[in-house]
C-alpha positions as CSV (number, residue, x, y, z in Angstrom):
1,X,-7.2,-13.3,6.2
2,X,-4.6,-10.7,7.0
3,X,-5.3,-6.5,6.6
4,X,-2.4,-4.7,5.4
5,X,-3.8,-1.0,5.9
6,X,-1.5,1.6,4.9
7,X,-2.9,5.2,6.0
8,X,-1.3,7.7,4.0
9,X,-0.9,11.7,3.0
10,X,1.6,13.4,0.7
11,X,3.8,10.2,0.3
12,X,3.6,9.0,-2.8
13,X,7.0,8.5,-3.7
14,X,7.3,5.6,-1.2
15,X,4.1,3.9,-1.7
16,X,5.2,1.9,-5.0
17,X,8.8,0.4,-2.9
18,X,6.2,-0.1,0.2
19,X,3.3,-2.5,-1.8
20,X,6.7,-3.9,-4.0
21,X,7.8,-5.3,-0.8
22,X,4.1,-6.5,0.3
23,X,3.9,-8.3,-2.4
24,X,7.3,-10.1,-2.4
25,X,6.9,-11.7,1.3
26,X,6.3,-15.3,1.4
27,X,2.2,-15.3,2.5
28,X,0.3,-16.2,-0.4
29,X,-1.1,-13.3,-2.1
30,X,-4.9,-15.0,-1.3
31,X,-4.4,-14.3,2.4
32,X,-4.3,-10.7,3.0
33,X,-5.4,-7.7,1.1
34,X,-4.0,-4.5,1.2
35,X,-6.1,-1.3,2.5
36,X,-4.2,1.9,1.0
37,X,-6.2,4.8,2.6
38,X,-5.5,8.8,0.7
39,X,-5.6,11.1,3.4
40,X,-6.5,14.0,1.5
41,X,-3.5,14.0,-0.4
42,X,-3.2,17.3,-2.6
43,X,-0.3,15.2,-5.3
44,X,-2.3,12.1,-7.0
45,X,-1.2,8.8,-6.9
46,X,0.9,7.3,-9.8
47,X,1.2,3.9,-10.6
C-alpha cells in the first residue's frame, strides 16, 4: 500500500488539479490512499 499525504494550508485552489492527477496515474486505485491533512486553513475546502 502506497501513502499519498498531501499537507496543506490556504491552497485550495490547487487541491482539486493535484488529487485529479492522483487519480489518473496508472496504480490501481486499491493500492494507495490519499492523506489530505488541513493545516488550519482559515478558506474551507470545496469540492
Amino acid at each position: 500500500m502506497l501513502s499519498v499525504i498531501i499537507c496543506t494550508y490556504n491552497r485550495d485552489k490547487y487541491i482539486y488539479n493535484v488529487l485529479k492527477s492522483i487519480a489518473e496515474n496508472t496504480l490501481s486505485p486499491e493500492k494507495y490512499e490519499i492523506v489530505l491533512v488541513d493545516n488550519n486553513c482559515n478558506v474551507p475546502f470545496k469540492f
